[in-house]
Every structure is written in structure tokens, then in C-alpha cells.
N, C-alpha and C positions, 0 to 999 in steps of 0.2 A: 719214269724216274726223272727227278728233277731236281739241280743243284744250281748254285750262283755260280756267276761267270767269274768269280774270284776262286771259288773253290777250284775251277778248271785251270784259269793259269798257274795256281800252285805247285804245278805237277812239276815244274823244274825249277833248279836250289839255283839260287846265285853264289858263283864258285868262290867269291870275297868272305862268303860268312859260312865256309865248310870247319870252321874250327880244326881241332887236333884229329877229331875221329878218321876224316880224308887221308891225311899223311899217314896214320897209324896202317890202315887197310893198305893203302898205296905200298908202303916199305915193305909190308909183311908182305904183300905178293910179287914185290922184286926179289924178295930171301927166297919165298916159297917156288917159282917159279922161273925163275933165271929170267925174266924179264918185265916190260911194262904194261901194267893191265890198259883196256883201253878205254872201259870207263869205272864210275864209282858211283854206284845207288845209296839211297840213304829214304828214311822212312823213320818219323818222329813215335814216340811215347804220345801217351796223351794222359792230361787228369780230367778228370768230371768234375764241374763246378758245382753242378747239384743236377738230379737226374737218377738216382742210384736205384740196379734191380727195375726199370723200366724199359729197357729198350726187348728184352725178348718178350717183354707186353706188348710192344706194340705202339710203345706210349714216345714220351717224347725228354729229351735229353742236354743239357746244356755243357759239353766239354771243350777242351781245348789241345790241339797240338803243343807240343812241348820241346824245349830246343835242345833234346836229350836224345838221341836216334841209333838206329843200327845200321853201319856203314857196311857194305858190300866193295871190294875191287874184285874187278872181272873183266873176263873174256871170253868171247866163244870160242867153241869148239867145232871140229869139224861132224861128229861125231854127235848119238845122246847121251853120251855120259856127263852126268856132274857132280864134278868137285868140290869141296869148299872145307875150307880150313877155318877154324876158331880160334883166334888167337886168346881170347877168354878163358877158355877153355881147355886150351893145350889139344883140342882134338882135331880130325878130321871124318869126314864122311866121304862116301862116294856112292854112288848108284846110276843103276841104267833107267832110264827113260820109259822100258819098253819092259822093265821088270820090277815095278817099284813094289818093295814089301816094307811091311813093318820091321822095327826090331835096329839095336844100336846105338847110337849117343840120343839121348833125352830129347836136346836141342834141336837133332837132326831132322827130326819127324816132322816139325815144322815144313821145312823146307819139303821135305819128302811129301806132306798134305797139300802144297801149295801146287808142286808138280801133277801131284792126279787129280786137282780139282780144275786147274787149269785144261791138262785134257781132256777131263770129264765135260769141262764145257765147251769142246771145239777145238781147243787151240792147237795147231800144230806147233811143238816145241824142240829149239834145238839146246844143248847140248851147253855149258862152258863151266867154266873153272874160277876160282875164287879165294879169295881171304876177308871171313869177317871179323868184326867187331862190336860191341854197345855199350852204349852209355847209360841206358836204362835200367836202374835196379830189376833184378829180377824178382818176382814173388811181392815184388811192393803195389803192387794195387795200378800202375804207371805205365800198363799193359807190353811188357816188353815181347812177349809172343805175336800180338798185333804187328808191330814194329817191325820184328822179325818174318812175319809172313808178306808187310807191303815192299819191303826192302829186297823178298826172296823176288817177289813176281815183278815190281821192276827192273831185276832182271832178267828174267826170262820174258818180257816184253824185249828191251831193247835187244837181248842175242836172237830171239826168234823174229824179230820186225814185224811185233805186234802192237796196234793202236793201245796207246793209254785212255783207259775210259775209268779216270776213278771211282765212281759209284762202283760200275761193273767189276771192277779188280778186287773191291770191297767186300760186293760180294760172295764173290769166289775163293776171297781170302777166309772170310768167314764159316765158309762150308767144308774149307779145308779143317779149320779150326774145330767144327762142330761133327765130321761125319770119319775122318781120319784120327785126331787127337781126342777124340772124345769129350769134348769142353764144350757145355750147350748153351754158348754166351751168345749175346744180342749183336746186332750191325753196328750197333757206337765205337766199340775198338778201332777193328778197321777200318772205318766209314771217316772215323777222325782223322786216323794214321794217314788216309789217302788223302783227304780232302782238305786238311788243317789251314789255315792263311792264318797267317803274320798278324802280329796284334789284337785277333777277335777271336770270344769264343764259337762256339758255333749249335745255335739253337736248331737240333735234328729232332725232325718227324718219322719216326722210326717204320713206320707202315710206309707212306708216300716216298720215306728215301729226301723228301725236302729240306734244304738245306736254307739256314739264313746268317748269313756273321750279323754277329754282334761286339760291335767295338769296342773293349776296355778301356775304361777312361786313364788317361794319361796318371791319374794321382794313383793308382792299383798297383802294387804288388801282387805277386802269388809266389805265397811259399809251401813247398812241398815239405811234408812233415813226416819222414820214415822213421817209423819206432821201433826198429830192427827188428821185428817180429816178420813169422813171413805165415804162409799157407801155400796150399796147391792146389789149383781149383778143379781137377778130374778126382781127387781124393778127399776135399772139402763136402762140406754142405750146401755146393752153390746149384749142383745140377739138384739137390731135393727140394731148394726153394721154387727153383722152376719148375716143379712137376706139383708144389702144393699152389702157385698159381695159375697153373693152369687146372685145377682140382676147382679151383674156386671159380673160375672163366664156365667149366661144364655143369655148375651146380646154380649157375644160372640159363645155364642153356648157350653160352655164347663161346664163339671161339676164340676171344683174346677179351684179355680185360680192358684193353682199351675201348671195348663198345658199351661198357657196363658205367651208368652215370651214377651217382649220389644217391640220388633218390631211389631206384633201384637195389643198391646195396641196403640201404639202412631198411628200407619192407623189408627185403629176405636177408638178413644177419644173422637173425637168430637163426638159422636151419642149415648153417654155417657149422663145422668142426673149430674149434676154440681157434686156434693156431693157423689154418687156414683163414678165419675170418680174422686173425691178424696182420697176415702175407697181402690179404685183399684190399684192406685198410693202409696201408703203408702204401700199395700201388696209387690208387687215387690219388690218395694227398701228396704224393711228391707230384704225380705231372702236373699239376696244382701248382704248388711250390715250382716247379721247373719254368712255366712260363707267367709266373708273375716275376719270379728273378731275373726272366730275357727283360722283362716291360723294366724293371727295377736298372738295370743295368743300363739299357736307353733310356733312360733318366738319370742316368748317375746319381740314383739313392742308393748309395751301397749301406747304408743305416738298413735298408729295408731289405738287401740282397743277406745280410747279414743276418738276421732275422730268422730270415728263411732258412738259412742256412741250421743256424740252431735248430730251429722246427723239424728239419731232414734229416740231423742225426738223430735226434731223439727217436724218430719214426723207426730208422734202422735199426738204432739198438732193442726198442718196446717191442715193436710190431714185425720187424722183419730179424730181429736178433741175429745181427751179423755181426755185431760190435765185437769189443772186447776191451780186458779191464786197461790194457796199454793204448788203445784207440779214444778211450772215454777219458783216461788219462790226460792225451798229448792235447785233444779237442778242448779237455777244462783248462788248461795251463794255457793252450796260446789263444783261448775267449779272454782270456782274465789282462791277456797286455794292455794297455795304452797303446793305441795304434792301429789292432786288429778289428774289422769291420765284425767277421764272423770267421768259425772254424766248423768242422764235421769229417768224417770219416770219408774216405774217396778210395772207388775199387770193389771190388767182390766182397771184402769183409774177411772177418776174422783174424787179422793182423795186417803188416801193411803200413799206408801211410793214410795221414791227413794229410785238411789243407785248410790252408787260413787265406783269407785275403786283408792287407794289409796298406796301411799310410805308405808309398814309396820310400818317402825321404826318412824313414825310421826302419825299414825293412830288416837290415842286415842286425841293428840294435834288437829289432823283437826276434828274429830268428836266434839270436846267441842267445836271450832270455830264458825262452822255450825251450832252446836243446841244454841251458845250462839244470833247470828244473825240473824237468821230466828225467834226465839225466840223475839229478838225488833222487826225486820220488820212486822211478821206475828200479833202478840200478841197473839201467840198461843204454847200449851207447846209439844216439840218432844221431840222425845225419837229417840237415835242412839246407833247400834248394831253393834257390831263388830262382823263380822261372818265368821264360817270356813266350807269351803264343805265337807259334814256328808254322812255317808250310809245312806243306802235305807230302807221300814221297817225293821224290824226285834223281835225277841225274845229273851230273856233269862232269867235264871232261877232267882229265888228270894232269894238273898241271908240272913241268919240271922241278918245281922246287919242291914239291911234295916228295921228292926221291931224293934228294940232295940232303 
């Protein structure tokens, strides 16, 4: 495995840009607990810049951290039980260590997959207690269960005095995600969540685990486009996409599409099932699309990253039919500003959000645009985020005014 030495130091937050989420967890577990937690994890959201339905290919992915996260305060325990309260939520969990089952709040199970997959790979784990919270829509495409799974095991790193290795946390976040929760999503979530740096996207080789930032040019917005639509992705369509590409991986004979070239596909298409050799067709040409948008973007041709970007919804909605009529919706309305390089669907699909990239200095103008338009057409209410690429999980300490 191999990542940049940027992606490594991201692992800890500079405690000056913890925003409200810090204090929020901080207070709730002075109420919850009669006292001060001793530290506070946090672990970002992430959107896909373009990349979509390639990473459990194998292929390759262009997203970014997001300064929207799931905060943890906490303590250990002496004990393996652990606590944790949702302030979200209104709930709590709790569970032993040495008896984990399924079954209880939705949310919970997260946390609960994180704990057995961490054991399941070695980790001796201790025990502590908690109040969270997030800032990441749920159900929007914005991976808040990601979030929530690098947020859980940076905790149980720091209570169990275990090395942070973010690829490795990644992946064990992921199998949590995939073999517990039953969600049979790729390494881009968490890989992002763990690994995110400040100001760049980050062009992932989903097989290698190779990491590259790629630096946003200073004149870029990104605005997150939630169309108040949601989905669930264990009850969606997303784990049958993944079973018709891999359908189309065995009917070449190969075990990921990533090994399957162009010219290979186009001989055997025809001996392809219709809809399969649409799923096939959509894979290729995004990792296509995925790194010429890295190359676009070290160029600051966002003209061209824009493009691309067009070309990748459309792929989704034709060939991988993940769209929907509020996603092709919010995508037509914020292509059509003054300002906007490009827009497309971002997330699992099926509802959810987009995402536009956009002029800075007109940002907040095209975002009220957008939400005012889709807003008459849809008759449905969005919500638009101005967002900046954030580090990866991380900790830090809690400071007094946080309680004050």
C-alpha cells in the first residue's frame, strides 16, 4: 500500500479550525457524563468529483474530503464496554466488546462493525464512552456512514493505544461497512474519510490503494447540491449494480473490470446481456473521464474538467441508470448558470446530491440561483453547501472554552 506523505500527516485536526461540531460533542458529554471528555475524533464526509460506481471495480476515483464531519468526545474506559450517545439522534447505544451482536439503533451498527472488524484484524481493543454528533447529511450521496465508521476507529485507536495507519483503518472501516452492515461499497469512502488533505482532491487507484493530491485551483468553488431526495444503499439498487459488474468482469473471463481494455470490450459486446453491457460501458469510460480530469485539473482547465463532468452524468443516468428525475433536474439547472464550469450526480445514486464546480467569486450568487429554481421546478426544498477540501480523520485535545 502506498499513499503521500500528505495524506499521512492529515491524521491530526488543527484544534483552531474545529468549528461548532467540537464544542457541541464536548458539552453534550459534560451533560451526558458529569465530566470532561479527554479527547475529541472527527472524521470528514467526502463528495466524488467524478469517479462514480468505480472503485469496487477496481478502477480509479477522483474525490475529496469535506469540511462537514462526524465529531466524537470521548474517554476510555477501564472496562470493554462502550458507550456512545447521539445527540442527533436523541439515542444511545451500548455494547460489550466480547459480545458484539447485531440488532438496535440503525446508527449503532456502524460503530458496532467497526469494533468487530477492528478485532477481526488483531486489534486488541479497550473499552470507552462517548457523545456524538454530524454535520453530514445523511442519505445524500456525502458518505456520512464512511464518516461515521473513521470517526468510530479513531477512537478506538486512541483509547486502545493503537498506531494510526490510514489506508489500514480504511480498510478495515470498509469491511466493517461491507461484511457487518451489508453495504458492498468500494475503498473511496473511507480511504477518503481517512486520508483527505486540505485543498486537494485526491486521485485514488482503487486496487494499488495509491494515493495522489491533486490541488484545486484557488479560482474553484464546489458546491454540494442536495435535492432533498434520499435512498438507502443495503435496500437500493447499488449492491445489484455491483453483482451486474461483476457479471460482465466473468463473461470475459477476468476478475475486475479494471483489467478489461477497450478493445476487448467492443469484440465481445455483443455476447453481452443488454443492461450488463451498459454497467460495462459506463465502467470504462468514467476511469477514462476520472484521469483525464486529474490531468485537467493540473492544468486548471476546468472548461475541460467540466466537460467531463457532463459526459459522467450522462454515463450514469444511460448506462449505469442511477440517476433520477431530481438529480437530472438540479444537474440541468446548475450546468445552465453563468459561473458553473460543470455539474453531475455525486454518490450511489438514486437521489441525493450533486455537485457543480463553480467561479469562487460568484459562488454563493449561483448557489441561491440553483436552490431558488430547482426549488419552482422540483417543489421540493434543497439545501446547497459551499464546500472546501478538509483533512482526513483526526484528534485533538479539548480545549476549556469548548465547556464554557
Amino acid at each position: 500500500m502506498r499513499y503521500s506523505a500528505r495524506a499521512d500527516k492529515a491524521t491530526d485536526c488543527d484544534p483552531s479550525d474545529s468549528g461548532k461540531g467540537a464544542e457541541r460533542v464536548a458539552r453534550g458529554f459534560a451533560r451526558a457524563f458529569a465530566g470532561k471528555p479527554a479527547w475529541i475524533a472527527q472524521a470528514p464526509g467526502r463528495v466524488n468529483l467524478i469517479g462514480e460506481h468505480t472503485d469496487y471495480n477496481q478502477g480509479f476515483v477522483l474525490p475529496m474530503a469535506i469540511d462537514r464531519a462526524v465529531w466524537i468526545a470521548f474517554r476510555a474506559r477501564a472496562d470493554r464496554r462502550v458507550r456512545l450517545d447521539s445527540l442527533d439522534y436523541r439515542q444511545s447505544i451500548e455494547f460489550d466488546l466480547d459480545a458484539l451482536q447485531h440488532g438496535g439503533a440503525a446508527w449503532g451498527e456502524y460503530t458496532k462493525a467497526v469494533a468487530w472488524a477492528m478485532q477481526a484484524g488483531s486489534h486488541r481493543l479497550r473499552g470507552w464512552e462517548g457523545v456524538m454528533s454530524g454535520e453530514v447529511p445523511v442519505g445524500a450521496g456525502l458518505s456520512s456512514s464512511a464518516a461515521l465508521e473513521l470517526a468510530t476507529a479513531r477512537a478506538f485507536a486512541v483509547a486502545s493505544d493503537i498506531a494510526w495507519d490510514p489506508p489500514a483503518m480504511a480498510r478495515l472501516a470498509q469491511r466493517a461497512e461491507n461484511e457487518w452492515v451489508g453495504v458492498a461499497c468500494g475503498i473511496m469512502d473511507q480511504l477518503t474519510s481517512a486520508c483527505g488533505v486540505a485543498q486537494h482532491a485526491l486521485r485514488i487507484d482503487c486496487r494499488s490503494l495509491e494515493i495522489e493530491s491533486v490541488l484545486l485551483p484557488e479560482s474553484v468553488s464546489v458546491l454540494v447540491l442536495d435535492t432533498g431526495t434520499r435512498r438507502g444503499l443495503v435496500t437500493s439498487a447499488y449492491n445489484q449494480r455491483r453483482e451486474e459488474c461483476q457479471s460482465g468482469a466473468r463473461a470475459f473471463g477476468l476478475n475486475s473490470l479494471r483489467d478489461l481494455t477497450q478493445d476487448t470490450f467492443v469484440s465481445g459486446e455483443a455476447r453481452l446481456d443488454p443492461v450488463v453491457r451498459r454497467r460495462v460501458r459506463h465502467v470504462l469510460s468514467e476511469n477514462e473521464r476520472t484521469l483525464r480530469a486529474a490531468q485537467a485539473l493540473r492544468d486548471e482547465d476546468m472548461g475541460r474538467v467540466g466537460r467531463l463532468m457532463a459526459e459522467g452524468h450522462a454515463s450514469l443516468r444511460d448506462d449505469f441508470e442511477i440517476s433520477s428525475p431530481a438529480l437530472d433536474a438540479m444537474v440541468e439547472i446548475a450546468s445552465a448558470q453563468p459561473g458553473c464550469w460543470g455539474a453531475r450526480m455525486t454518490g450511489g445514486g438514486f437521489g441525493g446530491c450533486a455537485i457543480a464546480l463553480v467561479e469562487r467569486e460568484v459562488a454563493q450568487v449561483v448557489g441561491q440561483a440553483i436552490a431558488s429554481e430547482y426549488q419552482d421546478r422540483m417543489k421540493l426544498q434543497p439545501a446547497v453547501y459551499v464546500c472546501r477540501a478538509a483533512d482526513g480523520a483526526g484528534v485533538l485535545p479539548v480545549k476549556e472554552d469548548f465547556l464554557s
